[in-house]
TORNUDREN-140816 format. One record per residue: residue number from 1; z, x, y of N, C-alpha, C, O, CB in turn. Coordinates in Angstrom, 2 decimals, m for minus. Glycine has a CB too. Example, Ala and Ser with C-alpha at 12.3 -4.5 7.8 and 13.67 -1.06 7.14 Angstrom:
TORNUDREN-140816
{node 1, {7.80, 13.19, m5.69}, {7.80, 12.30, m4.50}, {7.80, 13.20, m3.30}, {8.46, 14.24, m3.32}, {9.05, 11.31, m4.47}}
{node 2, {7.08, 12.85, m2.25}, {7.14, 13.67, m1.06}, {7.87, 12.90, 0.03}, {8.04, 13.41, 1.14}, {5.72, 14.08, m0.60}}
This chain:
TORNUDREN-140816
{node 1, {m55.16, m56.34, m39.45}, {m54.11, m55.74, m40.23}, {m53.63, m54.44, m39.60}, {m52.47, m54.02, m39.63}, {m54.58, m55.51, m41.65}}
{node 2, {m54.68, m53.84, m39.02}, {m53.66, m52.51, m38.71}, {m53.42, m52.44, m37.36}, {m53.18, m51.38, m36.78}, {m54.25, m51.03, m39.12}}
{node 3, {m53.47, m53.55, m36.83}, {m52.70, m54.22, m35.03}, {m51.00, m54.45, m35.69}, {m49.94, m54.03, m35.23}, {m53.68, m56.55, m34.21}}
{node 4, {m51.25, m55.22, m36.83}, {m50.23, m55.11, m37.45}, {m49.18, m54.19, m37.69}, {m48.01, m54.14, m37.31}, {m50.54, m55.30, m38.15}}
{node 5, {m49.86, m53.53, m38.37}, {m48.95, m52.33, m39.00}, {m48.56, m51.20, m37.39}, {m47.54, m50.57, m37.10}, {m50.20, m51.26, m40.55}}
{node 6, {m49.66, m51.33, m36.77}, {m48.90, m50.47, m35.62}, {m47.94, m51.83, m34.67}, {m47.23, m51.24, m33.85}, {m50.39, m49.47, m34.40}}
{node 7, {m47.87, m52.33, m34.63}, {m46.97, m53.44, m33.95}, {m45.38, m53.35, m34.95}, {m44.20, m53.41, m34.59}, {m47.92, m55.28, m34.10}}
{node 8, {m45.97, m53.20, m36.21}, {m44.48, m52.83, m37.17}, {m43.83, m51.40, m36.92}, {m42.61, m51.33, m36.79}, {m44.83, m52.82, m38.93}}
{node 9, {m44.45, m50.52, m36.88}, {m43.96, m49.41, m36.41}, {m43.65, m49.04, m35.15}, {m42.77, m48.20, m34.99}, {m44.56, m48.71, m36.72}}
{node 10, {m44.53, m49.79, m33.68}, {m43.71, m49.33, m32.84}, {m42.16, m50.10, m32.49}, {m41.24, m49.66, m31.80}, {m44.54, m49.23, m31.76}}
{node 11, {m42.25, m51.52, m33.30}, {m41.19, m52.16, m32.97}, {m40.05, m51.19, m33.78}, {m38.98, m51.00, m33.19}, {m41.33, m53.77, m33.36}}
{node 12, {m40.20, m50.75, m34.75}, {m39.32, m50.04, m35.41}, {m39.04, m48.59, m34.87}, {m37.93, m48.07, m34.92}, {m39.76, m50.05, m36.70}}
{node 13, {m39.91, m48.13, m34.48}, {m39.33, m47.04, m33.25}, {m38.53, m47.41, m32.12}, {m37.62, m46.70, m31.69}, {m40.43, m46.42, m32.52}}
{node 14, {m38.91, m48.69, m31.56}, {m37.97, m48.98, m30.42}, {m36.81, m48.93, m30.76}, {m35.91, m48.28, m30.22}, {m38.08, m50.15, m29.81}}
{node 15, {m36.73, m49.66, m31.75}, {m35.27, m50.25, m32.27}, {m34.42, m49.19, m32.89}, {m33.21, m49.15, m33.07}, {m35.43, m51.44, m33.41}}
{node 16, {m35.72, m48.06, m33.28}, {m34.41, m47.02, m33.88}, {m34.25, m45.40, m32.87}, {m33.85, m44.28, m33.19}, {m34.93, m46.49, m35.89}}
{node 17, {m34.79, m46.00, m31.53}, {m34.75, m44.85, m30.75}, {m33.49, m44.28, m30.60}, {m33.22, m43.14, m30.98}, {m35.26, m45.06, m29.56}}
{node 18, {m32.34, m45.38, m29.81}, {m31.08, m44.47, m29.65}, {m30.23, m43.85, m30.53}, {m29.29, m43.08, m30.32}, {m30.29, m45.02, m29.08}}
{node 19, {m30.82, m44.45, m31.83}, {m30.57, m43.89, m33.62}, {m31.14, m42.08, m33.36}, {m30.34, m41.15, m33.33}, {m32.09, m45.11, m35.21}}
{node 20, {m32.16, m41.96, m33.26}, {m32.86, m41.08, m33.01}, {m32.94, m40.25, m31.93}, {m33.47, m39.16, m32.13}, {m33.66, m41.45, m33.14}}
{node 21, {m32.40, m40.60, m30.45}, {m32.10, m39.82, m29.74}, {m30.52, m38.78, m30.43}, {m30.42, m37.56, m30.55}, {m32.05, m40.71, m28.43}}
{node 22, {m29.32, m40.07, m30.79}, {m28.28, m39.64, m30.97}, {m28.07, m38.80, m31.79}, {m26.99, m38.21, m31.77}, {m27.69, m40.32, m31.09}}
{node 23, {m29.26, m38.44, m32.94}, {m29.37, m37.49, m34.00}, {m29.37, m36.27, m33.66}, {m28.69, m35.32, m34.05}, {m30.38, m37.64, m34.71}}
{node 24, {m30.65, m36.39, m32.45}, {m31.68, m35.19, m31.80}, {m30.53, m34.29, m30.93}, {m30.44, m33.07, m30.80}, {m33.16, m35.95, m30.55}}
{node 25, {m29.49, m35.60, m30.26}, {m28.87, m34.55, m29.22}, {m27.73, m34.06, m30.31}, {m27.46, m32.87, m30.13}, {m28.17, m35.30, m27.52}}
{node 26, {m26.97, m34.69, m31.44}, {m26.17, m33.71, m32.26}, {m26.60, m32.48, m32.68}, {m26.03, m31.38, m32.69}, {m25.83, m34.23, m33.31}}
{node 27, {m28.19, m32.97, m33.20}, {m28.55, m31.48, m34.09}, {m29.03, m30.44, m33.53}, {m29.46, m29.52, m34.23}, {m29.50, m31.56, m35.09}}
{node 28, {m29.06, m30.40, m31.89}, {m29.88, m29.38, m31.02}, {m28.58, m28.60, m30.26}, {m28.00, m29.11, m29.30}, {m31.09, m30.25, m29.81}}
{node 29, {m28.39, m27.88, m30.56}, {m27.17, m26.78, m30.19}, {m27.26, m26.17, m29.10}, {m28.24, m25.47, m28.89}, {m27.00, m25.69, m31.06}}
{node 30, {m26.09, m26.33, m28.02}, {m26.28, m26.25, m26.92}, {m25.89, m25.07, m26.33}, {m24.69, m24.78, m26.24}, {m25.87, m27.16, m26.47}}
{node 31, {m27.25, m23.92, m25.66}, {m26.45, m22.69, m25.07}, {m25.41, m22.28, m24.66}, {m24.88, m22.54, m23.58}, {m26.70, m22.37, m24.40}}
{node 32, {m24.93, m21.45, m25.71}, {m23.54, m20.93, m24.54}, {m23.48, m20.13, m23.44}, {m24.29, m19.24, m23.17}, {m22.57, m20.23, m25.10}}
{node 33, {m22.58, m20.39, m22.84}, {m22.81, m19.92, m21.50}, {m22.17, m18.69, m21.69}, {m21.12, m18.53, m22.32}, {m22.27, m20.79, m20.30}}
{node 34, {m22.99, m17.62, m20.99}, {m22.31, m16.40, m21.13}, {m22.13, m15.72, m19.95}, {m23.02, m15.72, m19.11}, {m22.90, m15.60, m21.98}}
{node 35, {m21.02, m15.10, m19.78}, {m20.95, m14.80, m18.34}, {m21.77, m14.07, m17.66}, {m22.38, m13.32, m18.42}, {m19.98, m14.32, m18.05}}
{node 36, {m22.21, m13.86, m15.94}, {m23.60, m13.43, m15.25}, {m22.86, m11.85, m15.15}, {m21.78, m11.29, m15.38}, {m24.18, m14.43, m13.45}}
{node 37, {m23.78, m11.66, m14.81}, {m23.83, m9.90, m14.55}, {m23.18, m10.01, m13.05}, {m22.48, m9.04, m12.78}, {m25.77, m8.98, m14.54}}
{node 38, {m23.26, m11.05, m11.98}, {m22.41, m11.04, m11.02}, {m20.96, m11.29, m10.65}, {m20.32, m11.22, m9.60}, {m22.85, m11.54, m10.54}}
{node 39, {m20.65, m11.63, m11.92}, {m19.28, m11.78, m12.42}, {m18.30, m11.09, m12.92}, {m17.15, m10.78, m12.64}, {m19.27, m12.36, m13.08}}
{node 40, {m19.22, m10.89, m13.92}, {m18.35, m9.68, m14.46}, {m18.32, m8.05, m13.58}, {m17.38, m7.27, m13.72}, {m19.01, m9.42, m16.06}}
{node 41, {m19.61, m7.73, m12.63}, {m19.55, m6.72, m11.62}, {m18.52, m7.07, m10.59}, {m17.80, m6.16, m10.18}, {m20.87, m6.53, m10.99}}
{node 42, {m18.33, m8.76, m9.94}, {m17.37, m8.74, m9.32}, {m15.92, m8.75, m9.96}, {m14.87, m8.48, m9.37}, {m17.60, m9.59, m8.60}}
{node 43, {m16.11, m9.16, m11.49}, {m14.46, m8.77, m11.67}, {m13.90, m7.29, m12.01}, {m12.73, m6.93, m11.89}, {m13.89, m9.61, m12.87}}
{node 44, {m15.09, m6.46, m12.52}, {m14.59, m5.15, m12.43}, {m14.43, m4.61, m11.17}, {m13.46, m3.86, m11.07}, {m15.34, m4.33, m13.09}}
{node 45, {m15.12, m4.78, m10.14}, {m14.98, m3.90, m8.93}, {m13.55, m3.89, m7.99}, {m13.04, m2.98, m7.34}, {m16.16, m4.35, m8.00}}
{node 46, {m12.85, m6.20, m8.37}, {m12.12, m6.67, m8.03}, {m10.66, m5.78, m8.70}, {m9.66, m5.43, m8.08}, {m12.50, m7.99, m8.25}}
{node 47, {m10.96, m5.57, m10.11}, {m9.96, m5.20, m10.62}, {m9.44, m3.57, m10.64}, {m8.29, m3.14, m10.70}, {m10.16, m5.73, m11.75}}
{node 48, {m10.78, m2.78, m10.57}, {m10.48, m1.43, m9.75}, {m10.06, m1.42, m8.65}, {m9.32, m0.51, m8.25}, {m11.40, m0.69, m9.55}}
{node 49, {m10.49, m2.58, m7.81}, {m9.65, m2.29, m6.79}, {m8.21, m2.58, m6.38}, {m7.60, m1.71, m5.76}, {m10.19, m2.62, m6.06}}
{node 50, {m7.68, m3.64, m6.63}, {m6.52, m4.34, m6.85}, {m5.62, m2.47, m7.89}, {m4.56, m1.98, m7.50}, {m7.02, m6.33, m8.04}}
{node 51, {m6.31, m1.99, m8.91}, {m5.43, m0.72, m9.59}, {m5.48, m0.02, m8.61}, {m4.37, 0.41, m8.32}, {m5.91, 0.12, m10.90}}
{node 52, {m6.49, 0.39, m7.75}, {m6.60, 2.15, m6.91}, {m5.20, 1.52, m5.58}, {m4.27, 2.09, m5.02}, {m9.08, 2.74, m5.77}}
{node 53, {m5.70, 0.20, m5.56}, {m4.23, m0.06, m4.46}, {m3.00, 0.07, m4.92}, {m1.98, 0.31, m4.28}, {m4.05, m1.46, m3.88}}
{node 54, {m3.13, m0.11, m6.05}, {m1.38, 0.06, m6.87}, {m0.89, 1.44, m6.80}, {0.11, 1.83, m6.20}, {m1.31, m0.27, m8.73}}
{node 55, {m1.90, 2.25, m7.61}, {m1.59, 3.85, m7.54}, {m1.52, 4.06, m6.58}, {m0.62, 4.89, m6.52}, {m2.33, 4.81, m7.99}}
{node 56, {m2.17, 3.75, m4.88}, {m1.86, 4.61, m4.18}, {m0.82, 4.11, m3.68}, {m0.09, 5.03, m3.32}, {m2.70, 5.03, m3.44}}
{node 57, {m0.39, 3.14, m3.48}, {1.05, 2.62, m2.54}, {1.71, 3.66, m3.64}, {2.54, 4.38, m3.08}, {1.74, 0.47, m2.50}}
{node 58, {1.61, 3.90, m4.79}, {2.89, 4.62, m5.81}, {2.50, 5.81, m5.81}, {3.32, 6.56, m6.33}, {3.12, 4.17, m7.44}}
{node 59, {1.34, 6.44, m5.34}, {1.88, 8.02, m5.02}, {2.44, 8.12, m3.87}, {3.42, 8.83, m3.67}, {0.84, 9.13, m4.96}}
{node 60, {1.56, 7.02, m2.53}, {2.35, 7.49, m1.31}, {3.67, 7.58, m1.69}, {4.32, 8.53, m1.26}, {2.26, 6.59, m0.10}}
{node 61, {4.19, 6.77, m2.42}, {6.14, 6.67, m2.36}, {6.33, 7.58, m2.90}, {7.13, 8.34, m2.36}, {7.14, 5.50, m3.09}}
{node 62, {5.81, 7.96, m4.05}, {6.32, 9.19, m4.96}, {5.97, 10.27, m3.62}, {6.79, 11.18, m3.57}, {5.26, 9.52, m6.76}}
{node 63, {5.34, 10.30, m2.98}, {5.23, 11.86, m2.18}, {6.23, 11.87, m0.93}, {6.72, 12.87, m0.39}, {3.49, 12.20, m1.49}}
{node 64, {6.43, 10.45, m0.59}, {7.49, 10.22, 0.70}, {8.85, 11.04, 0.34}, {9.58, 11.85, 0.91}, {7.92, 8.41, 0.92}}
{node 65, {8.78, 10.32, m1.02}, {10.47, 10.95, m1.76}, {10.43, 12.20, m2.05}, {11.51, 12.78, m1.95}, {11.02, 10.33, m3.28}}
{node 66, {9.22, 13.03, m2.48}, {9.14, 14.81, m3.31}, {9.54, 15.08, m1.25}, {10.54, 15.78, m1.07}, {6.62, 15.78, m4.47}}
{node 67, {8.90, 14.64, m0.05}, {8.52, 15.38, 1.15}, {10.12, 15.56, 1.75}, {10.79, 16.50, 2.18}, {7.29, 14.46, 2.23}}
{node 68, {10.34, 14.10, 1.54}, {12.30, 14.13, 1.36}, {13.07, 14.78, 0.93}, {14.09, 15.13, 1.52}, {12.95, 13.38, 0.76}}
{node 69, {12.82, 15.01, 0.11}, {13.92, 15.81, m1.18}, {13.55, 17.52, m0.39}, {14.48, 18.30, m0.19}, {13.08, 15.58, m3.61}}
{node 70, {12.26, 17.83, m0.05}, {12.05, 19.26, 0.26}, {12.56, 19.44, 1.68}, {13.06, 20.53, 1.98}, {10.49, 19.71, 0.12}}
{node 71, {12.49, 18.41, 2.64}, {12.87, 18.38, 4.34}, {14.34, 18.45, 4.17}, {14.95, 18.77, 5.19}, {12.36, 16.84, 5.36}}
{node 72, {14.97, 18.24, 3.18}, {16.27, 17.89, 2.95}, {16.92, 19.57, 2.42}, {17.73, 20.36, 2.89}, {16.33, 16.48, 1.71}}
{node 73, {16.17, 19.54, 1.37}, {16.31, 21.39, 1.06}, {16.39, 22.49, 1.91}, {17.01, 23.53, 1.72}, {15.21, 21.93, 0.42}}
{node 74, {15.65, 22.15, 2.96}, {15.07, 22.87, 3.63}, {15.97, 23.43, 4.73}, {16.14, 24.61, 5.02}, {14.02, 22.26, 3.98}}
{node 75, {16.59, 22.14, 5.39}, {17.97, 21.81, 6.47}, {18.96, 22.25, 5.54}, {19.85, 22.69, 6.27}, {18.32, 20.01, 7.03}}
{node 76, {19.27, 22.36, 4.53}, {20.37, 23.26, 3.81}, {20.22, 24.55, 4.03}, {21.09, 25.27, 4.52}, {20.43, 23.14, 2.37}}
{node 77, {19.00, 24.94, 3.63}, {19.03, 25.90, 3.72}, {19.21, 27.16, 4.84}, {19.64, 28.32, 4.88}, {18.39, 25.78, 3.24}}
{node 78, {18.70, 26.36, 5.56}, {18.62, 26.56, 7.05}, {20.39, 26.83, 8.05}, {20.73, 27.68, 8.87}, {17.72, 24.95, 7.58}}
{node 79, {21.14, 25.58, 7.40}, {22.10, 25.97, 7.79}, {23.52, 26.56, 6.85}, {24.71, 26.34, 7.08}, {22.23, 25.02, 8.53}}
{node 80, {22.93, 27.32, 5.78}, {23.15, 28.15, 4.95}, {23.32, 29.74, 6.15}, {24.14, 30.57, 6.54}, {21.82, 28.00, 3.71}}
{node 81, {21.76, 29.30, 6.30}, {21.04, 30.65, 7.34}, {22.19, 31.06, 7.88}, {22.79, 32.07, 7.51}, {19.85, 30.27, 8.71}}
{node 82, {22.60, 30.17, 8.91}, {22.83, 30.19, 10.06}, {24.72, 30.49, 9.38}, {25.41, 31.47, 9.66}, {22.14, 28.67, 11.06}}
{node 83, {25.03, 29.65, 8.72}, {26.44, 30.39, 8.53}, {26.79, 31.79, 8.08}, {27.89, 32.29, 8.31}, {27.09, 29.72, 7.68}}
{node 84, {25.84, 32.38, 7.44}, {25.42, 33.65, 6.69}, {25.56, 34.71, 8.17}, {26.32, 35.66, 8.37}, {23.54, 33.48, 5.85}}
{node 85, {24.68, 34.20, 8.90}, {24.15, 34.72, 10.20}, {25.76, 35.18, 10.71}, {26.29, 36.29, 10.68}, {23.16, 33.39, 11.28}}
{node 86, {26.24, 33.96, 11.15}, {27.60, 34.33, 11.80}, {28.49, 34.98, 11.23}, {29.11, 35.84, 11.85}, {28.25, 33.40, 12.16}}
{node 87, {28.73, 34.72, 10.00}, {29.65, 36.21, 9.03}, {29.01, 37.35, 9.11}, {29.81, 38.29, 9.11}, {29.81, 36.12, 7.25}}
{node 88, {28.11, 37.62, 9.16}, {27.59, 38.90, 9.27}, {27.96, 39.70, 10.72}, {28.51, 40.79, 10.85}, {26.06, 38.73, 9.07}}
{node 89, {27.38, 38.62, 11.96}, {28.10, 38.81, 13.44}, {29.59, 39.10, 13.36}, {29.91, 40.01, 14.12}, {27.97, 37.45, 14.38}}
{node 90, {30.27, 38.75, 12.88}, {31.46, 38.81, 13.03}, {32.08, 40.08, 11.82}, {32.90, 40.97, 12.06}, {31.97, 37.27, 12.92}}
{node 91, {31.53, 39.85, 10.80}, {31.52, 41.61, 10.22}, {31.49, 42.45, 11.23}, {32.41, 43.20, 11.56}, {30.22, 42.14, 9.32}}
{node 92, {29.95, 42.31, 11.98}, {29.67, 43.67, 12.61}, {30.59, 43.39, 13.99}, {31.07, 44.37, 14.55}, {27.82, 44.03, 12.91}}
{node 93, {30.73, 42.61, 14.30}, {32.11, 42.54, 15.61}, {33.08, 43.57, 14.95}, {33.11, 44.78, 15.16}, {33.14, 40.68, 15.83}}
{node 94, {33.92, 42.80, 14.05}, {34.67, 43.44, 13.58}, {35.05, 45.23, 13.46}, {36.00, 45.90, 13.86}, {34.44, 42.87, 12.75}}
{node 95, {33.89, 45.55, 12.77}, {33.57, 47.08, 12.47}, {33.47, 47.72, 13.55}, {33.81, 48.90, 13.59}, {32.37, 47.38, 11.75}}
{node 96, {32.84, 46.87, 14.99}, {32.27, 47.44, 16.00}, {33.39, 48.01, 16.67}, {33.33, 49.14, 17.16}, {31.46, 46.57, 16.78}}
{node 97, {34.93, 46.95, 16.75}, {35.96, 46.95, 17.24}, {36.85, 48.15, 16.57}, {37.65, 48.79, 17.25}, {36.41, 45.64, 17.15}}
{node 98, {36.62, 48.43, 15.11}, {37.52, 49.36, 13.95}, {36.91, 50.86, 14.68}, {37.60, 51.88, 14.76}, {36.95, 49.05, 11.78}}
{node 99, {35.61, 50.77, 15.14}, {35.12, 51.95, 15.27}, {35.72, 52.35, 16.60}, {35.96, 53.56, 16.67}, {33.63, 51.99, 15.14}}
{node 100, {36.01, 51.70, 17.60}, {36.47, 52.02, 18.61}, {37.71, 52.68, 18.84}, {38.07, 52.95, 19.98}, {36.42, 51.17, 19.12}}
């Protein structure tokens, strides 16, 4: 009798295994994956870098244009100088000639 009864039960385990696997794998919840510490270090480092390249191409330009704007001032001024210069020469011509 109890060749029996275990012959009834394992046949009934066989038969209700993939019953029983299919339970086991619904009700066992599967890790989420969370991102590695090498990932997320390479996407911050990626993404500081990709910004520090942005800012600097945009100060170089911003400073190309301030270095412009002052080289540009500068040649005005310069030949400001220089016309200033010659009225004054020619004042003192002038006077030099009155005095004579």
């Amino acid at each position: 009798m109890l060749q029996l009864t275990t012959a009834l039960r394992s046949a009934r385990l066989s038969s209700n295994l993939p019953l029983i696997a299919r339970r086991l794998q619904s009700t066992v919840a599967e890790p989420k994956k969370t991102p590695s510490a090498k990932g997320v270090l390479f996407g911050f480092f990626a993404g500081a870098s990709l910004a520090g390249l942005g800012c600097y191409y945009y100060l170089m330009d911003e400073y190309k244009a301030t270095s412009n704007a002052i080289v540009t001032d500068v040649l005005r001024l310069q030949r400001s100088v220089e016309n200033l210069e010659k009225h004054v020469t020619n004042i003192e011509n002038e006077l030099a000639k009155k005095e004579k």
